[in-house]
N, C-alpha and C positions, 0 to 999 in steps of 0.2 A: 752568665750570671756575674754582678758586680761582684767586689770583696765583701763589700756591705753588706749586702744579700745572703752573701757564701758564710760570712763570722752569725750573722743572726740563725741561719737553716741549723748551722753545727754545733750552737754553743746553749747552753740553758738559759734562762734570762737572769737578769741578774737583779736580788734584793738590795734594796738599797731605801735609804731614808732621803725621799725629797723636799727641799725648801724647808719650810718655817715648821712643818708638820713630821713626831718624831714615826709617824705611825709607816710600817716599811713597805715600798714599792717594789713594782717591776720595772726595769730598766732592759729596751731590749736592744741587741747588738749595737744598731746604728749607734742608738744614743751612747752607748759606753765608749764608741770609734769615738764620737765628738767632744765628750767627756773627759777622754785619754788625748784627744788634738789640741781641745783648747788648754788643759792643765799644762800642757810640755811647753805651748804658744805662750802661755802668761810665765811661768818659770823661767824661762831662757825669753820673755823679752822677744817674741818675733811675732810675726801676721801668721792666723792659725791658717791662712790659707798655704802656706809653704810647707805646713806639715802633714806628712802624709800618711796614711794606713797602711802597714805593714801585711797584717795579719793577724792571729790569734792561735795559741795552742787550746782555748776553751776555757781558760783563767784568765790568763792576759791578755792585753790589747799590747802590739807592737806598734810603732809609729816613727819616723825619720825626719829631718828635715836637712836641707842644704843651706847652707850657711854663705848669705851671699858675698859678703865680703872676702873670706877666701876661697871657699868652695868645698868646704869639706861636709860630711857626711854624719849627722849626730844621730845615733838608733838610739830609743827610749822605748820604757814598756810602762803597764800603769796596769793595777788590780784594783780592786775595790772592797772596801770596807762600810755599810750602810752609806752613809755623805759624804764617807772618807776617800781622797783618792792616795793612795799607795803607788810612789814611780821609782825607777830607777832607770839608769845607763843600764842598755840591752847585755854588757855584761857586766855593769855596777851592782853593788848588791843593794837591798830596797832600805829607799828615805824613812825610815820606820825606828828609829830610836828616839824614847822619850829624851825629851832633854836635851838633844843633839841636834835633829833635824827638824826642819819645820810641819806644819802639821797642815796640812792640802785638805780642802773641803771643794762642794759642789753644792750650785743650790738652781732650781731651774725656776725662776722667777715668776710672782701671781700671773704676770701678762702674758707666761707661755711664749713669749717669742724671745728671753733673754737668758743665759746662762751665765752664772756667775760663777767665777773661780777665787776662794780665796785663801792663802799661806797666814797661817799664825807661825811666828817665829816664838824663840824659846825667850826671847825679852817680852813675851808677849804684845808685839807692834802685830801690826795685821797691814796686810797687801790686798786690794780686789781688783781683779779683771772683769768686765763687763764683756761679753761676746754675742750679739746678735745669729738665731739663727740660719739668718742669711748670707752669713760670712761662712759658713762652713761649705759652699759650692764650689 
């Protein structure tokens, strides 16, 4: 069994508020791995294919990626809040202060094949990444 497989069989699905509509979904495993890939991919500015799925304790999504220009090693985790994504450094403690830290959404686009990630910052400026689900292989 994949990890994908393995976080989906053990963890409950997860509610959450998708796209343009406030009414609340299911979200299952896979999608929160991809969810928690491309959010850490657009934050740090790297190809979500470099980051990878760690694992899950049943709340969190872990995920890593290597850094190619030195080579080091950056673990991230990601929870969820409705369209909220919720991250931190695997032992940072979570981006979640009003007013201090930026504020991480999710929206999985009308066309079903795009996932959007976007940061409201406390100036309120907005950042969005666009992510094909094809990039996630």
């Amino acid at each position: 069994m994949n990890r994908c497989a393995l976080f989906a069989a053990v963890t409950l699905p997860i509610s959450a508020t998708l796209g343009c509509t406030s009414e609340p979904r299911i979200i299952d495993g896979a999608m929160a791995i991809n969810i928690c890939r491309a959010t850490i991919a657009a934050l740090m500015a790297r190809p979500v294919q470099i980051v990878r799925f760690d694992g899950s304790d049943g709340h969190n999504v872990y995920v890593s990626y290597r850094r190619p220009d030195d080579g080091s090693t950056w673990k991230n985790k990601c929870k969820f809040d409705g369209s909220r994504v919720i991250w931190a450094a695997t032992d940072g403690r979570w981006r979640d202060i009003p007013g201090a830290d930026e504020y991480v959404t999710y929206e999985l686009r009308p066309d079903a094949k795009t996932l959007r990630i976007r940061q409201r910052f406390t100036d309120a400026s907005t950042v969005e990444r666009d992510f094909s689900f094809n990039e996630f292989n």
